[in-house]
N, CA and C atoms as a LAMMPS dump frame, in Angstrom:
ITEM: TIMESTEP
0
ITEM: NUMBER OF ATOMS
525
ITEM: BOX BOUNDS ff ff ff
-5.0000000000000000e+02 5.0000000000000000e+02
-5.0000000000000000e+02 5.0000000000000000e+02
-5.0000000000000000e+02 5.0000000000000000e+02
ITEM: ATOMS id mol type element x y z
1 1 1 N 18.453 465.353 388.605
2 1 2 C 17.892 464.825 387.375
3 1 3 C 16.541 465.486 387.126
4 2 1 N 15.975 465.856 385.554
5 2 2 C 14.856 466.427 385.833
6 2 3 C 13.807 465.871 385.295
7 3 1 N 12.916 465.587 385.374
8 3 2 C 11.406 464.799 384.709
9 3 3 C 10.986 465.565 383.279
10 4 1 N 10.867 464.212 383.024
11 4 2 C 10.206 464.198 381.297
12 4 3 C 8.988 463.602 381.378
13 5 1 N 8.317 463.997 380.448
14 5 2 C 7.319 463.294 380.374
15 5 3 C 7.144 462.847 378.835
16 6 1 N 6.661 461.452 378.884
17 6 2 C 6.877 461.033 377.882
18 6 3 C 5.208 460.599 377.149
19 7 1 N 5.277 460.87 375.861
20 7 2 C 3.585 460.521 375.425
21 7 3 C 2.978 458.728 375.864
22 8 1 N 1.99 458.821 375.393
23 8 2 C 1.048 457.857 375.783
24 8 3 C 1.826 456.493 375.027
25 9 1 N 1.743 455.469 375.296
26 9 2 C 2.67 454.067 374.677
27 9 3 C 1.021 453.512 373.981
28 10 1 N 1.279 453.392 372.551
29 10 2 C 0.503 452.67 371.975
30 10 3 C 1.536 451.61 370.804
31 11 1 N 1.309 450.474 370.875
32 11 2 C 2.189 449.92 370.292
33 11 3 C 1.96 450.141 368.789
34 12 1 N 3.356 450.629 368.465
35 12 2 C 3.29 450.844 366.711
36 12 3 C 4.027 449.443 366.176
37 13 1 N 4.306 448.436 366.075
38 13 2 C 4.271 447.395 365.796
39 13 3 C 4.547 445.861 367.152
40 14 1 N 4.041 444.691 366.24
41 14 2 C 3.668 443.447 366.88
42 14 3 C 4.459 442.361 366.397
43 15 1 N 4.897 441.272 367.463
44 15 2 C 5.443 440.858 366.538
45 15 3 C 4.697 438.841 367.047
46 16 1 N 4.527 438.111 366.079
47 16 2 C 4.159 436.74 366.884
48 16 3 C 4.939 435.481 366.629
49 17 1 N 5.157 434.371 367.184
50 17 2 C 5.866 433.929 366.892
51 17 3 C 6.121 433.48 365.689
52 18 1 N 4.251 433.134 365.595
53 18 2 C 3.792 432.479 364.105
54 18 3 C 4.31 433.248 362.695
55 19 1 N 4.7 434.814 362.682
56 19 2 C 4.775 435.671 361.828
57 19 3 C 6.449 436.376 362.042
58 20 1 N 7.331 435.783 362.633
59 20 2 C 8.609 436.783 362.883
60 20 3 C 9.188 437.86 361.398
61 21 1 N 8.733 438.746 361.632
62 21 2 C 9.548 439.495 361.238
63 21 3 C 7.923 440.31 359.798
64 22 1 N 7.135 439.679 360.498
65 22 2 C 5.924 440.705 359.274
66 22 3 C 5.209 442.1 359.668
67 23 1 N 5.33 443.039 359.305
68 23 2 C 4.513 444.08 359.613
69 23 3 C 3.299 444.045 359.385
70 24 1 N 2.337 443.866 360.283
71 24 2 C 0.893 443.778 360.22
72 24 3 C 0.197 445.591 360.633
73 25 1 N -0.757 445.979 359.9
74 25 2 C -1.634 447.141 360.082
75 25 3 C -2.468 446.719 361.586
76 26 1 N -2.326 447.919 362.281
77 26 2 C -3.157 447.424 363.467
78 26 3 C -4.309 448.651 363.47
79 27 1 N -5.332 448.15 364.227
80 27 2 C -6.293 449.101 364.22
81 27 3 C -6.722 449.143 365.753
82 28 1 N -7.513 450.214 365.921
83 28 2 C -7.584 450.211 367.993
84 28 3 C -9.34 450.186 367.99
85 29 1 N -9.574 450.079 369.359
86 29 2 C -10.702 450.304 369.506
87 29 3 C -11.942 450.914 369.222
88 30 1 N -12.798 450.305 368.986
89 30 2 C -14.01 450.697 368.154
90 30 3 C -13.617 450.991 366.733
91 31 1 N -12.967 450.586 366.192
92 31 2 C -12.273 450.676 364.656
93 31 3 C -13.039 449.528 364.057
94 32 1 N -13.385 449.563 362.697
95 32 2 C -13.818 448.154 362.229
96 32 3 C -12.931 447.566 361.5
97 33 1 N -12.531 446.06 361.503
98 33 2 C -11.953 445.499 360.945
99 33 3 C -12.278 445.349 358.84
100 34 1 N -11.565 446.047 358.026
101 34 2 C -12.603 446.011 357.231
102 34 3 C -12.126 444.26 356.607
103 35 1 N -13.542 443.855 355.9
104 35 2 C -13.876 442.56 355.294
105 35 3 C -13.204 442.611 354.537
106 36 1 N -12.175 441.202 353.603
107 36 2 C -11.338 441.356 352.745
108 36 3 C -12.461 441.171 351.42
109 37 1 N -12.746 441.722 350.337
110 37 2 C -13.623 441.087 348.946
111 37 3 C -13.104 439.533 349.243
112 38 1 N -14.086 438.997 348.664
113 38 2 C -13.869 437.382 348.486
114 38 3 C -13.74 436.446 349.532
115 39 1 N -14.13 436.909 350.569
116 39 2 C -13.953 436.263 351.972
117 39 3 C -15.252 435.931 352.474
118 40 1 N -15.139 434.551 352.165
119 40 2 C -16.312 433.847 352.929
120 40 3 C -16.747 433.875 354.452
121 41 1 N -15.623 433.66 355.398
122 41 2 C -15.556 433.935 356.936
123 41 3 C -13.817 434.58 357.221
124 42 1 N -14.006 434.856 358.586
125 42 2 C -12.969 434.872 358.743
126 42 3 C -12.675 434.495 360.255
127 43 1 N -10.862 433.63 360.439
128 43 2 C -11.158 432.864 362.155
129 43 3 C -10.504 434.173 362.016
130 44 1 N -10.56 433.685 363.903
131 44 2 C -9.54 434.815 364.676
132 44 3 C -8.881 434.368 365.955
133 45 1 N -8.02 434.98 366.022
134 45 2 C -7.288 434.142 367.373
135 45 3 C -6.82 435.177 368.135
136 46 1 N -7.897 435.205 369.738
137 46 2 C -7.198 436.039 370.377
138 46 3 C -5.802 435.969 371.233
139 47 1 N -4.928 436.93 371.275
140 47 2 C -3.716 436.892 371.995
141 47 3 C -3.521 437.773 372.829
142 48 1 N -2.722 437.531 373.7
143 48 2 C -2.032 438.226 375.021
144 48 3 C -0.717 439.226 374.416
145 49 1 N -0.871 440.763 374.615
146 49 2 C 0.351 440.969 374.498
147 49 3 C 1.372 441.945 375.554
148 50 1 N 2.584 441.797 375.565
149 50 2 C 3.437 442.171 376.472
150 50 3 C 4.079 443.881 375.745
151 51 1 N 3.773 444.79 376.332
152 51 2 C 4.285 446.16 375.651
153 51 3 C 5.62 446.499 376.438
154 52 1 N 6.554 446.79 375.798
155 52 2 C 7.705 447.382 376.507
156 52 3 C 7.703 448.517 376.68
157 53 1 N 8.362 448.588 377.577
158 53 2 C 8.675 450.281 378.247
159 53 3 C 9.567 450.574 378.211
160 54 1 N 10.769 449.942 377.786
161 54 2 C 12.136 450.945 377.299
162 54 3 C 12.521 449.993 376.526
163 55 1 N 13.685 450.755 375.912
164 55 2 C 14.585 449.795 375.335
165 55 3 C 15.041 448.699 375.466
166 56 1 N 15.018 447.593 374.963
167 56 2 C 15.588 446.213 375.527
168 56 3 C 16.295 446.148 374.284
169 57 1 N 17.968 445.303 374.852
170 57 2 C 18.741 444.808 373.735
171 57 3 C 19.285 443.556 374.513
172 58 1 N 19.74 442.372 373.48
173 58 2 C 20.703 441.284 374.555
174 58 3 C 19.998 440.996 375.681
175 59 1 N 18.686 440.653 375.944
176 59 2 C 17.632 440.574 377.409
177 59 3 C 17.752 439.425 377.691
178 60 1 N 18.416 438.798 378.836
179 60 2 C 18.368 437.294 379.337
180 60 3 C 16.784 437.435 379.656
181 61 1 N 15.968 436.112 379.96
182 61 2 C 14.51 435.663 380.337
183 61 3 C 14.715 436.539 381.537
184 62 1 N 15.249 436.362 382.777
185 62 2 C 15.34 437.207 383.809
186 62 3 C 14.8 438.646 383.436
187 63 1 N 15.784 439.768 382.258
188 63 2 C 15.278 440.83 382.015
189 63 3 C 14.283 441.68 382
190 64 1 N 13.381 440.707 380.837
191 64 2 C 12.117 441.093 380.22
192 64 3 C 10.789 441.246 380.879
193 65 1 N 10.562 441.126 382.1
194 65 2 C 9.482 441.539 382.981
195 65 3 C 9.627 442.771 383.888
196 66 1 N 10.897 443.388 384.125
197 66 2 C 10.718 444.648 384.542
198 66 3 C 10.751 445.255 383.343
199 67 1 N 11.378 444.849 382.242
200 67 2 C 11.099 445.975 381.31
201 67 3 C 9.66 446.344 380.349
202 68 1 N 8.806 445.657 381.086
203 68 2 C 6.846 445.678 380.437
204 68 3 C 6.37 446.475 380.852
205 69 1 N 5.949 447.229 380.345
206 69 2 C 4.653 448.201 380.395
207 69 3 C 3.52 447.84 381.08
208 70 1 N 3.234 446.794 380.419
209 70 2 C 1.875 446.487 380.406
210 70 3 C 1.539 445.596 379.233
211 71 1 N 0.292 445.048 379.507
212 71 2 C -0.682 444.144 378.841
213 71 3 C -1.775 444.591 378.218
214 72 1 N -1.988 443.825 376.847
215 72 2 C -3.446 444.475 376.164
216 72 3 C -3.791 442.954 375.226
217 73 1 N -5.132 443.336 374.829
218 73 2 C -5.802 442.369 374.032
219 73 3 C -5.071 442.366 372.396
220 74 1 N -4.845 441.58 372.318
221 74 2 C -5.094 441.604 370.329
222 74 3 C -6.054 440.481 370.256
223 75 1 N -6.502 440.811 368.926
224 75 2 C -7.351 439.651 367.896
225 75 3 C -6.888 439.624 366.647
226 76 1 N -6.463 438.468 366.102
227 76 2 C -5.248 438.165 365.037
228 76 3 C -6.344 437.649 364.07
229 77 1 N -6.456 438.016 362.918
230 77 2 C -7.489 437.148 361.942
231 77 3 C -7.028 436.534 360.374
232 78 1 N -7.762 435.519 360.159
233 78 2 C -7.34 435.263 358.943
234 78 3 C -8.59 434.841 357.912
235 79 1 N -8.864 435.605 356.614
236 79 2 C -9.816 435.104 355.936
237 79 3 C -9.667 434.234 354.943
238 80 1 N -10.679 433.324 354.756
239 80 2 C -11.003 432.135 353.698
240 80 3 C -11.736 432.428 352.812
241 81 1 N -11.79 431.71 351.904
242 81 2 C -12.444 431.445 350.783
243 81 3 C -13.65 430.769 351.009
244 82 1 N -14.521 430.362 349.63
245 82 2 C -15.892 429.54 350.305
246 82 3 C -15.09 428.115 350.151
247 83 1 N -13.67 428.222 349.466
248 83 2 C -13.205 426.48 349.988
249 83 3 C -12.881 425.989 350.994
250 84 1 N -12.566 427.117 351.711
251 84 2 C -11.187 426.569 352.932
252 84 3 C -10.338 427.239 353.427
253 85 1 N -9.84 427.725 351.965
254 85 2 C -8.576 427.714 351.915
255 85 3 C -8.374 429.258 352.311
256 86 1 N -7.257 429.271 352.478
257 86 2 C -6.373 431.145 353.496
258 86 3 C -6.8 431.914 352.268
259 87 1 N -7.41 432.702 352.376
260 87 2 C -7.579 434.533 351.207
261 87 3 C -6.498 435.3 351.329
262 88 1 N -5.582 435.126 349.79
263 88 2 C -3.957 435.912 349.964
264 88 3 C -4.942 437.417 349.93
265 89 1 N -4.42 437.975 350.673
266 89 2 C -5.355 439.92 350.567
267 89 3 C -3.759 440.52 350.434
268 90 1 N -4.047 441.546 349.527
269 90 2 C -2.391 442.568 349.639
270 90 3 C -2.139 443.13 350.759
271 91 1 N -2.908 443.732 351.588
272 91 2 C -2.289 444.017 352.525
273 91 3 C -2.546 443.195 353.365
274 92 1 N -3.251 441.858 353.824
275 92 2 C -3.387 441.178 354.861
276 92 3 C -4.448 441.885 355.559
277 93 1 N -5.263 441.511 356.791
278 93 2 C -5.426 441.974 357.67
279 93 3 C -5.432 442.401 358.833
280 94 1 N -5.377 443.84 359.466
281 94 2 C -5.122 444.105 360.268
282 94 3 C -5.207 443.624 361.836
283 95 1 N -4.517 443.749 362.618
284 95 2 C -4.861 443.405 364.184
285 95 3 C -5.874 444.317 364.57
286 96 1 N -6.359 443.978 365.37
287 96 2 C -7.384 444.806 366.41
288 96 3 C -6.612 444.549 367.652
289 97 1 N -6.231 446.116 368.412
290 97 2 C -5.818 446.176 369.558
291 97 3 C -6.091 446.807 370.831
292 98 1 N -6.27 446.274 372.289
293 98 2 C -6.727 447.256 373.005
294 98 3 C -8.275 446.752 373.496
295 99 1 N -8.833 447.283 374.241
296 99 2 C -9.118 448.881 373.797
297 99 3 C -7.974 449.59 375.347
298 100 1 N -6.954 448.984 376.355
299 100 2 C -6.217 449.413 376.639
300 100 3 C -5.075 448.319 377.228
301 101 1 N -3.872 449.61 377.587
302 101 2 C -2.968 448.63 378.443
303 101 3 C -2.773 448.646 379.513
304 102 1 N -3.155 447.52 380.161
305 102 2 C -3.088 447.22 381.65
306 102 3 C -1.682 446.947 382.381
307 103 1 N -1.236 447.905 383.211
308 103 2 C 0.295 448.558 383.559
309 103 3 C 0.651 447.063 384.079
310 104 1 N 2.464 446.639 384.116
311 104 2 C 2.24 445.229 384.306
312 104 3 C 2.629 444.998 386.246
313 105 1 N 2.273 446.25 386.879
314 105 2 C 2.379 446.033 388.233
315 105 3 C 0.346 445.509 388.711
316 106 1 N -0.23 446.038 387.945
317 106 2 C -1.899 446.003 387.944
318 106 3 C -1.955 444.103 388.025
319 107 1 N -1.599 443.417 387.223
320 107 2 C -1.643 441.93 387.201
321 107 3 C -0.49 441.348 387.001
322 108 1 N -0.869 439.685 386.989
323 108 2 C 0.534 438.589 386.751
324 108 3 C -0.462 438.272 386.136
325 109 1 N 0.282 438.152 384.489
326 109 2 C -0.006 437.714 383.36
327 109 3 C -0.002 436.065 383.318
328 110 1 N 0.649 435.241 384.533
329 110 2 C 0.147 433.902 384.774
330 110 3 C -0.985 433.651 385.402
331 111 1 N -2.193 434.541 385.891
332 111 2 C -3.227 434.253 386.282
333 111 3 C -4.242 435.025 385.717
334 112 1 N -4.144 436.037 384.883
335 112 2 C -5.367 436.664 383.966
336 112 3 C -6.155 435.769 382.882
337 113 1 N -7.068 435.694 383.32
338 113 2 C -8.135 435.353 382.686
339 113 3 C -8.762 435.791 381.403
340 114 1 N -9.111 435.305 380.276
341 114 2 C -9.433 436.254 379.08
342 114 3 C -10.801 435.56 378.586
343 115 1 N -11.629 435.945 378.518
344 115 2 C -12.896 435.551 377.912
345 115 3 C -13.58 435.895 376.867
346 116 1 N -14.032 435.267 375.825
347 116 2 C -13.998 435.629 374.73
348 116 3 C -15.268 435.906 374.019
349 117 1 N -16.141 436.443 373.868
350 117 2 C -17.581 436.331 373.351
351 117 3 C -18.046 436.67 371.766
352 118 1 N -18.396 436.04 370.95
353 118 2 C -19.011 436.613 369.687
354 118 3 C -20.533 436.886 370.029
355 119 1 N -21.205 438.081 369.457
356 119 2 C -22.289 437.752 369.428
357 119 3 C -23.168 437.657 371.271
358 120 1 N -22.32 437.419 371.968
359 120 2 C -23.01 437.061 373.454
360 120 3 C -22.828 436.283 373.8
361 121 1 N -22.028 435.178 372.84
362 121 2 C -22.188 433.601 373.515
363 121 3 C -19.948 433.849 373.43
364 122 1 N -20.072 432.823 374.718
365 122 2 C -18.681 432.646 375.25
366 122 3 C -17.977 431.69 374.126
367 123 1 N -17.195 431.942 373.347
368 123 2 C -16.588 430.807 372.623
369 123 3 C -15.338 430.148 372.988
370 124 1 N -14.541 431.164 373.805
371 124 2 C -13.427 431.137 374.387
372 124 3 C -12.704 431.684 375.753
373 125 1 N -12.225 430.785 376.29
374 125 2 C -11.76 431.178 377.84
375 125 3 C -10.602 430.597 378.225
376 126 1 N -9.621 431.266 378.292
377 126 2 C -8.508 430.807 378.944
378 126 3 C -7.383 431.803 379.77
379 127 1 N -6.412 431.316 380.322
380 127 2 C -5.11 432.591 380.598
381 127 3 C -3.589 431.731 380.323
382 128 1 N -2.68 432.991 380.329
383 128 2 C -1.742 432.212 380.031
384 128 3 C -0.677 431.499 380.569
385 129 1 N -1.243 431.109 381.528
386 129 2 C -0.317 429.988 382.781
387 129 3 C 1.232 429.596 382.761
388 130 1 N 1.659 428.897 381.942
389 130 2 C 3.214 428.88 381.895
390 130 3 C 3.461 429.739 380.462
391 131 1 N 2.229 429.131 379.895
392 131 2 C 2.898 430.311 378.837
393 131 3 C 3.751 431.779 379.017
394 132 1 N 3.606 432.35 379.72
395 132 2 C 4.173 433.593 380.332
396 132 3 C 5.226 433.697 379.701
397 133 1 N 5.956 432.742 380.731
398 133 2 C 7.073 432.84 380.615
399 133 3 C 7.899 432.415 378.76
400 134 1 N 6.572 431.657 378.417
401 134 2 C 7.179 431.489 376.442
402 134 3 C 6.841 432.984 376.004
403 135 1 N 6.107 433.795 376.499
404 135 2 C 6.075 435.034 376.169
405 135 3 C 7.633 436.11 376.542
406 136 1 N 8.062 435.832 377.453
407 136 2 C 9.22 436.555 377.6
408 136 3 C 10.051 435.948 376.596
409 137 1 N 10.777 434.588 376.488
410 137 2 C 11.138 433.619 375.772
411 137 3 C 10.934 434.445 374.621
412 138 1 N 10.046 434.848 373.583
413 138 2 C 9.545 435.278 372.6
414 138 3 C 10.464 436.814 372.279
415 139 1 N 10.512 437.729 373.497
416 139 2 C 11.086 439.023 374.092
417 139 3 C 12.624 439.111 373.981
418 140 1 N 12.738 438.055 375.118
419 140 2 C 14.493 437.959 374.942
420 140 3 C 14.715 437.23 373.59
421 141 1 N 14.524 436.442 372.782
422 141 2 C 14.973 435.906 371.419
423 141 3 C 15.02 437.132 370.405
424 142 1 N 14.056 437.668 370.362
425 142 2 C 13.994 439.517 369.791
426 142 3 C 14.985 439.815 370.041
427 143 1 N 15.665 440.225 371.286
428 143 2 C 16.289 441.535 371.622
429 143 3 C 17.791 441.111 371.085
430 144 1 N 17.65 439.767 370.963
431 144 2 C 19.302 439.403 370.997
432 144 3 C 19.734 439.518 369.011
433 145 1 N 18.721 440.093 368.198
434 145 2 C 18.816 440.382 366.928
435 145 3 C 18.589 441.689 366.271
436 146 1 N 18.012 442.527 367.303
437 146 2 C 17.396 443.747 366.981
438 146 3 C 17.12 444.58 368.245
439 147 1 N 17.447 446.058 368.095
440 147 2 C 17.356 446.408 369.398
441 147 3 C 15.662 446.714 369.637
442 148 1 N 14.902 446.333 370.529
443 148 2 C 13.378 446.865 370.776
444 148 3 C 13.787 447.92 371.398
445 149 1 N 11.811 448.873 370.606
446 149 2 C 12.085 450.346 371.036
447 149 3 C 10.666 449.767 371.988
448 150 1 N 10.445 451.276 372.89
449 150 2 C 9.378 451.322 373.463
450 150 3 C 8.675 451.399 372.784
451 151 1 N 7.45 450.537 373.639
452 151 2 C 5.972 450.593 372.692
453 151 3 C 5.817 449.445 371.628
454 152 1 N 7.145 448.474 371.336
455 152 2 C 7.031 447.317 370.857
456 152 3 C 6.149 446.592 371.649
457 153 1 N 5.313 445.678 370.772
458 153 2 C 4.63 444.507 371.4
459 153 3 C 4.658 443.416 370.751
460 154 1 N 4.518 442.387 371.662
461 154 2 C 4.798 441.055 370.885
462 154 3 C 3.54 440.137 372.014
463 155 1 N 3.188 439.437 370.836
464 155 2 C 1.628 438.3 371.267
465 155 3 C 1.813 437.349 371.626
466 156 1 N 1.125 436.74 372.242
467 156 2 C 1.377 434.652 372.105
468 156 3 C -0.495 434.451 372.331
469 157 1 N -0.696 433.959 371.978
470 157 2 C -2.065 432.847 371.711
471 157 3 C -2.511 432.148 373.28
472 158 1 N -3.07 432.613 374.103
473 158 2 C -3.351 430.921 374.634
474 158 3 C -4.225 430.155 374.73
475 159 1 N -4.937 430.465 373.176
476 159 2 C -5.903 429.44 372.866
477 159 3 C -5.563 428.364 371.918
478 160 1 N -4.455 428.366 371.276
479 160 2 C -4.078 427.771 370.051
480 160 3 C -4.352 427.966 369.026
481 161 1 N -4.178 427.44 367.567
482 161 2 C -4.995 427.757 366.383
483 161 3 C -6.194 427.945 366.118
484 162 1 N -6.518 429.044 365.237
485 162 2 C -8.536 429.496 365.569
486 162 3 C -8.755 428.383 363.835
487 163 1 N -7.225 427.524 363.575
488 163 2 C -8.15 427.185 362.467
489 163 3 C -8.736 425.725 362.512
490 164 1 N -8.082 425.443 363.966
491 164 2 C -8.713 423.825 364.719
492 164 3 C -9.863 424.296 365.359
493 165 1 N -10.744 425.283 365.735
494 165 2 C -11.799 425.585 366.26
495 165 3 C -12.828 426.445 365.191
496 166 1 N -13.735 425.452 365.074
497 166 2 C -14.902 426.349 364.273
498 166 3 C -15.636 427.331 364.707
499 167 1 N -15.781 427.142 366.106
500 167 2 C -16.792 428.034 366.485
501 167 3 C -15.682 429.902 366.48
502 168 1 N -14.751 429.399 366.19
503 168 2 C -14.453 431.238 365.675
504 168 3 C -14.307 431.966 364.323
505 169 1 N -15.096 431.033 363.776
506 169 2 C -15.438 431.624 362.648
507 169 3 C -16.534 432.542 362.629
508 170 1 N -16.146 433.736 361.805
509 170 2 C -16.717 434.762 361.99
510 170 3 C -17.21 435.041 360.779
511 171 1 N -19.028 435.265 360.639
512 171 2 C -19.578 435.898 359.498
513 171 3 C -19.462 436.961 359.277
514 172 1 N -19.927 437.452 358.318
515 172 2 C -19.752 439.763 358.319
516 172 3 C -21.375 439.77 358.994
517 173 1 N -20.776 440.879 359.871
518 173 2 C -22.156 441.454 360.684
519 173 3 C -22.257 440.864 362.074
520 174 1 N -20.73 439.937 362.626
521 174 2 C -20.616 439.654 363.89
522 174 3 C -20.514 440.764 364.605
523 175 1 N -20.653 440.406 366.112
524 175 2 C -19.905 441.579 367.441
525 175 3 C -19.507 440.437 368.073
């Protein structure tokens, strides 16, 4: 048999549970998220995501962990108005992803830790403990409708909604 080498895996689409089946613009590291016009703040909710490394089709829960790549950050956002209320934007806004993926022999995604800082101050800290496994859950329900290519990624949250937490609201001119 002879060796290939295959390019670098950056995921060209995401998928969450909250959103099945939407194509979101992603952007990578050190990229700026741009501000939507008319957007008073905007939350954000960081997520965990699982990158595949080959093809998966028909994946029992068993499957879907040898077939991972690896792990990377997203930050999922959504902007408001000065009422409240969600800012429809045409294209939506993009994910922020990265800034890499951590191979999935490097950690167990049931004990990584994720910490979250705006600004310097910690707003958020958690990992995704049983969730994990709702993350594969998420993987195999995919595969059994559509075949995944490599370099698919798919998120899960394990902070919950950023729109029950104020403190992730984000002004323009955060870090």
């Amino acid at each position: 048999k002879q060796a290939r080498v295959l390019p670098p895996l950056f995921p060209t689409s995401l998928l969450t549970p909250d959103a099945p089946g939407v194509e979101r613009r992603i952007v990578g590291p050190e990229q700026d998220v741009p501000w939507p016009d008319g957007a008073s703040w905007i939350d954000y909710e960081p997520k965990i995501a699982a990158v595949l490394a080959r093809e998966t089709t028909q994946a029992s829960l068993d499957d879907i962990p040898p077939n991972i790549f690896g792990y990377t950050l997203v930050s999922d956002w959504t902007a408001h108005e000065a009422s409240g209320d969600p800012l429809a934007t045409a294209e939506g806004l993009p994910l922020a992803i990265g800034p890499c993926v951590v191979t999935a022999d490097e950690l167990d995604p049931q004990t990584m830790v994720v910490q979250v800082k705006v600004d310097g101050q910690e707003v958020a800290k958690g990992n995704l403990n049983g969730a994990a496994e709702s993350l594969y859950g998420l993987i195999s329900e995919a595969s059994r409708f559509a075949v995944l290519e490599r370099g698919d990624a798919f998120a899960l949250g394990p902070f919950g909604g950023a729109d029950l937490d104020p403190s992730r609201r984000l002004w323009p001119g955060a870090l």
